[in-house]
C-alpha positions in Angstrom: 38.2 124.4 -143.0 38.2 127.7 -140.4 37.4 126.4 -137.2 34.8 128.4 -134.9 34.4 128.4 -131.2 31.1 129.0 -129.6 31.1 130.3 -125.8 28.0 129.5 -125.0 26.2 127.5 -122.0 23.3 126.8 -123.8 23.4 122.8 -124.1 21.4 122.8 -126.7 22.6 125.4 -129.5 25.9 123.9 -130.2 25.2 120.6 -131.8 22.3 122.2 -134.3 24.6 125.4 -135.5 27.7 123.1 -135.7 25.7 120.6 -138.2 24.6 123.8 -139.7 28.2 125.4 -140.2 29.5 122.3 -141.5 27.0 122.9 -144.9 29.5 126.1 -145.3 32.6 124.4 -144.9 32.8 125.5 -141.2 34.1 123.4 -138.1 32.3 125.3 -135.2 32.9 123.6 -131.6 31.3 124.8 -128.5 32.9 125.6 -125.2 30.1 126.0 -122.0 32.3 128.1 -119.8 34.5 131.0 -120.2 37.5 129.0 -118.7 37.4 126.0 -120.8 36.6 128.2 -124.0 39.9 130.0 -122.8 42.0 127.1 -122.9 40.3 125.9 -126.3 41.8 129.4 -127.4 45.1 129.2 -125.4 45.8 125.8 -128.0 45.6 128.1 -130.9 43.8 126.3 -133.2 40.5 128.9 -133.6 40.1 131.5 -136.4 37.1 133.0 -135.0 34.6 133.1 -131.9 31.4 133.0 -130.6 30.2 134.9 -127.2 27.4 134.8 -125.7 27.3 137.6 -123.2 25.0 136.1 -120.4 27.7 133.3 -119.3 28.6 131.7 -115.8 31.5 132.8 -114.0 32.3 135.7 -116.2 30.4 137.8 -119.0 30.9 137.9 -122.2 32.2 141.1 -122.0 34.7 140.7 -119.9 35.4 137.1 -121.9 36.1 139.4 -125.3 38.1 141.7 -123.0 40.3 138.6 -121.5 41.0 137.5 -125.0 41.7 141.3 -126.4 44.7 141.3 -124.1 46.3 138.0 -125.8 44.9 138.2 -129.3 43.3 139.7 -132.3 40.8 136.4 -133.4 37.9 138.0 -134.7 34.9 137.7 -132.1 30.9 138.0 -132.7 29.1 138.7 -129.6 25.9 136.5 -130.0 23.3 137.6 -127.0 19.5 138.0 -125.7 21.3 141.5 -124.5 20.2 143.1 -127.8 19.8 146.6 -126.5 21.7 149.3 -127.8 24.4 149.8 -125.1 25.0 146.5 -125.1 25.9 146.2 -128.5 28.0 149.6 -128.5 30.0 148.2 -125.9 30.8 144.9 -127.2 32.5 146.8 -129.8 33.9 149.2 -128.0 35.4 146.2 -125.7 37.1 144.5 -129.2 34.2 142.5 -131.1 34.5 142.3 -134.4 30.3 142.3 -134.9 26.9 141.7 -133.1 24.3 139.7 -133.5 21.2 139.5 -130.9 19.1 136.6 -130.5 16.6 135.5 -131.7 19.4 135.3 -134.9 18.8 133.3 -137.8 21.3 130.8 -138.1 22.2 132.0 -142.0 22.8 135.5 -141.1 25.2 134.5 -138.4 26.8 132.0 -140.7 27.4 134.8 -143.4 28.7 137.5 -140.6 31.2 134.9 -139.3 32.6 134.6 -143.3 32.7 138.1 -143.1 34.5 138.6 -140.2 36.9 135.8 -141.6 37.2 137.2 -145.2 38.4 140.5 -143.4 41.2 138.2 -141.5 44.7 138.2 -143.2 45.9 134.9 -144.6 49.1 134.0 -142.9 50.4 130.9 -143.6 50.9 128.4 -140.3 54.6 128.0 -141.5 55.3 131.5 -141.8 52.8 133.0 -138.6 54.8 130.3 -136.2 58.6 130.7 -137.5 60.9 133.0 -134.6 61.8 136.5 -135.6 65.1 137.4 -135.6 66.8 141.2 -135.5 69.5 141.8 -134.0 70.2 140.2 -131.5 66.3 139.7 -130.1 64.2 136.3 -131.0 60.8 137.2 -131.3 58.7 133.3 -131.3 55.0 133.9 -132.2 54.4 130.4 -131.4 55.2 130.2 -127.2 55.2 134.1 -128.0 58.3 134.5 -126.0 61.2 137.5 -126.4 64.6 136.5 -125.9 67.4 139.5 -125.8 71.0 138.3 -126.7 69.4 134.9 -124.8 68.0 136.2 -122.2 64.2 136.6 -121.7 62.4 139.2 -121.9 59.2 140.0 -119.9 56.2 141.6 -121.9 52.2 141.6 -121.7 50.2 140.4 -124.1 49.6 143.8 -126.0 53.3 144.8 -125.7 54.1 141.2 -127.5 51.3 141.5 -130.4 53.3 145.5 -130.8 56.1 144.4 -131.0 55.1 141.2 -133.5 53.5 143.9 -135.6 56.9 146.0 -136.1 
């Protein structure tokens, strides 16, 4: 079962489109806050996530910027900000789709299996299991470089590089 994160504040929408998403065969759990949906990410067990753009402490576009820099989940923006800039630069920012709201909660259900069916199947075995080349351990899982033992310092987009070569 994929398992969706919804950053959203709104108290109320979580419950509803998580009973919803279950009819699919889809585990959606809500985060209220940028920083706890960040650590909810940071534990690595998402395959997908839900904006909202108009959040506390930071928007959601700078929320699907943060998470750009560390990872390539497949995001929806899912906003009342429904005008066409807005939209353009959520996917200029790194969102995989956009939906404004008032949505239907089918059509968002539908976009998410899109945006999952597009995602590579790696299995967990094989996605988490050190790299080795010569001499430099590449571990996806505390994604960490060593060098002949000795770590090597590297920001998020120079890791996910290098984990692609």
């Amino acid at each position: 079962m994929s398992r969706i994160l919804l950053i959203d504040d709104d108290t109320e929408l979580g419950a509803p489109l998580a009973t919803y998403f279950g009819r699919f065969g889809l585990e959606l759990v809500q985060a209220l806050t940028p920083a706890s949906g960040l650590a909810r990410l940071r534990a690595g067990d998402i395959d997908a996530a839900i904006l909202d753009v108009m959040l506390p402490e930071m928007d959601g576009f700078e929320l699907c910027r943060a998470i750009r820099q560390h990872s390539d989940l497949p995001i929806l923006m899912l906003t009342a900000r429904g005008e066409l800039t807005d939209r353009v630069v959520g996917l200029e920012l790194g969102a995989d789709d956009y939906l404004p709201k008032p949505f239907e909660p089918r059509e968002l259900v539908a976009r998410v299996q899109a945006i999952l069916r597009r995602r590579p199947a790696v299995p967990a075995a094989a996605a988490d299991a050190p790299l080795r080349f010569e001499g430099l351990v590449l571990d996806p899982a505390t994604r960490s470089v060593r060098r002949h033992g000795e770590a090597v310092e590297l920001t998020g987009t120079e890791f996910d590089l290098l984990h692609l070569l």
